[in-house]
N, C-alpha and C positions, 0 to 999 in steps of 0.2 A: 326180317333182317337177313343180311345176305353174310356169310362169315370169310374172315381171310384166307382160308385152307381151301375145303374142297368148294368152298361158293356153297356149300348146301344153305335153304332157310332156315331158320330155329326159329322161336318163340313158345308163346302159351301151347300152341297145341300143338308145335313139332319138335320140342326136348329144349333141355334148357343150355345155353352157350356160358363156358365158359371164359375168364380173359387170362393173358398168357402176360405174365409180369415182368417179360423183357419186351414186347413189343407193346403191349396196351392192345392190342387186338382181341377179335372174338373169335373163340373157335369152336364146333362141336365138341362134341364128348369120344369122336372117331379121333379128329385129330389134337385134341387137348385129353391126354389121359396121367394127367396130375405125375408128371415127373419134375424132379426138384434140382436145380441148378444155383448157383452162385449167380446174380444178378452186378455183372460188371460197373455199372452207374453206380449202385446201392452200395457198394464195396467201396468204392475210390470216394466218394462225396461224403458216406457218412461212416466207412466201416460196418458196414452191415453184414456179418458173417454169416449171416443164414441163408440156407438151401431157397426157392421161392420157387413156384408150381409155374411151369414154361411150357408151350405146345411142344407136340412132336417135333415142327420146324423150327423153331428157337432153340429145342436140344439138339438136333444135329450141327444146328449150326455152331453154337455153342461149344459143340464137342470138337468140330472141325477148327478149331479156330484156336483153344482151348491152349496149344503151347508155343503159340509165334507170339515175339516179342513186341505186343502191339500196343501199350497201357504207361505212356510217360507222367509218371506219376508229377515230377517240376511241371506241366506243361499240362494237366488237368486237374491237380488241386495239391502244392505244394504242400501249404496246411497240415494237409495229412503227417506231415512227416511229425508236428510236433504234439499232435495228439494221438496217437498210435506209436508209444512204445517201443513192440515187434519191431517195428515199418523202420522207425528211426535206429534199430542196432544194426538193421540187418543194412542201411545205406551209410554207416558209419564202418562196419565193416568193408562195403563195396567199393568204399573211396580209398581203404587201405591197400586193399587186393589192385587198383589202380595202380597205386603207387609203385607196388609192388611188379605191378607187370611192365613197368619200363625200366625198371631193373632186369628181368627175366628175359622179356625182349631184344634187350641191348646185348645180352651174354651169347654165348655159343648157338647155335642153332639147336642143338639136342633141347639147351633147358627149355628154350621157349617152348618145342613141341610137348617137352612131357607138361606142361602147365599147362597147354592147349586140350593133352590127352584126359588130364583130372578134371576140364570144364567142360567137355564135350558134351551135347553140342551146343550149350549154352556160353558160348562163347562174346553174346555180347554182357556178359555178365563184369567181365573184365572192360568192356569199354563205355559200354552209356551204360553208367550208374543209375540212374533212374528209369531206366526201361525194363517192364515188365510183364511175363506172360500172365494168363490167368493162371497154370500150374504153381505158376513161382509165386502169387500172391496166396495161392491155398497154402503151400509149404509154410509160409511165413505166419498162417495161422495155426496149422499145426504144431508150429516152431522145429521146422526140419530146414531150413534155408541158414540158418542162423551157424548152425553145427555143421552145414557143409559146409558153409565159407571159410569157417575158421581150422576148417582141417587143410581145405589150400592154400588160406596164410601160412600157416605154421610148416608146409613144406616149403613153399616161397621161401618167408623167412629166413628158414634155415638154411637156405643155399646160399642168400644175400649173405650170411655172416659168415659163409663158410668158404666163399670163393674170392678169392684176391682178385679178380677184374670188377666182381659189383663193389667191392671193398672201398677201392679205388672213386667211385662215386657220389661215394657219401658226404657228409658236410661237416665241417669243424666250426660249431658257435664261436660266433665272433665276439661273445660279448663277453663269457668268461675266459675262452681261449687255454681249454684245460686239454686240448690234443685230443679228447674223445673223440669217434667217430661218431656220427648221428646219420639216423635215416627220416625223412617224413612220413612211412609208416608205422614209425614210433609213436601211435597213438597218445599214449599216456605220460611219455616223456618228452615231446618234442613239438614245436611250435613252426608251421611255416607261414612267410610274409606272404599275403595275398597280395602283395607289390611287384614283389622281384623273386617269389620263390626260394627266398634264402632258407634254410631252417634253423633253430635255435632250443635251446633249454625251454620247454615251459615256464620255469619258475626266473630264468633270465630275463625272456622275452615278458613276461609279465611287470618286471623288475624297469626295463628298457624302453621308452616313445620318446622317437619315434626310430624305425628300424636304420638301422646305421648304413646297412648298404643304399636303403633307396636315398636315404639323405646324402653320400656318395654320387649317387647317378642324377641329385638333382644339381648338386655343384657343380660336379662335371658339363651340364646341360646351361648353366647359368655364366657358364665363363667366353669371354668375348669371342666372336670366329676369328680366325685367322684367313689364310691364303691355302693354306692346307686343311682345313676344317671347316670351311664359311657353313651359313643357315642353307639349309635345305630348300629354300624357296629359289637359292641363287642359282640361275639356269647355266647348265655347262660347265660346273666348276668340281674338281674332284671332291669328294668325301670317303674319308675313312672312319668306316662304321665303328661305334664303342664296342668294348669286350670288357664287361667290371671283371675284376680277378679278385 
């Protein structure tokens, strides 16, 4: 038998081949000398936290590889999200820190860069939520990803509530209408429409179906055209696009 590495033979009388449990290949005992890696398949399909014996060239490359954000978790086994725990605070978190970054983003340029400077260089941590390196999915075993997010929420955070321009963009529940300001990353207090984005009280919006603004934008949508608004199919004819307030 000829092996993947150096092509040397093995068998009965020339040493015995081992196989390397990221590639399923055979390798000598030159080039397979029992180093243990994190097996990325074994991880994402079943949650397999264990080390697993890789040739020398399956750990280099493993190592080389080891922190670019290469592993969409929606997009190779969603699932995971709801059996794993971990997995599922730490992307409940990430959607928050999202929210949070178009707030930061929106503000001065300084704040955006110091939120850029506390994510470096993981910066797409703030934008695809479900993308992930192999470091960031060890983190999340050790449970160290979980306690860094929530230390750059809570600086977020605190800017949001403390600066009069993100102030300015937050939302007043339409449904109790008690002047509060609300944010959508108000995990635990706040409810947003996957329709229109509006956001609201949790225990309102649980209260309220169906969400008042989309039922708004379908009235709106349902009323006859005019000369100044016809259907959109009507070639050549002005339209003034909606803007709900």
């Amino acid at each position: 038998m000829n092996l993947s590495g150096c092509q040397r033979p093995v068998g009965l009388s020339r040493g015995k081949a081992k196989v390397c449990c990221y590639s399923g290949w055979y390798y000598c005992q030159s080039c397979h000398q029992d180093n243990s890696f994190l097996i990325p398949a074994r991880l994402l399909r079943n949650w397999d936290t264990s080390k697993h014996k890789v040739s020398k060239q399956a750990k280099e490359f493993l190592e080389f590889v080891y922190e670019e954000p290469l592993l969409d978790v929606q997009q190779l086994n969603p699932c995971l999200y709801e059996h794993c725990e971990p997995l599922s605070t730490v992307l409940r978190l990430r959607q928050r820190l999202q929210s949070l970054r178009a707030y930061l983003f929106s503000c001065r340029a300084t704040v955006a860069e110091d939120l850029r400077r506390r994510i470096f260089p993981r910066e797409y941590l703030l934008q695809h939520i479900h993308l992930y390196s192999m470091a960031d999915l060890q983190q999340v075993i050790d449970g160290k990803l979980a306690p860094f997010l929530s230390k750059v929420i809570k600086f977020a955070s605190s800017h949001v509530f403390s600066c009069s321009l993100c102030r300015e963009k937050g939302f007043i529940c339409e449904l109790c209408q008690n002047g509060q300001v609300i944010y959508p990353f108000q995990e635990s207090a706040t409810k947003r429409c996957g329709g229109c984005g509006a956001v609201f009280h949790t225990e309102c919006r649980q209260k309220a179906q169906p969400c008042p603004r989309c039922v708004r934008r379908e009235l709106h949508h349902k009323r006859p055209s005019s000369f100044w608004s016809p259907d959109d199919d009507s070639p050549g004819c002005f339209h003034v696009p909606y803007q709900d307030t």
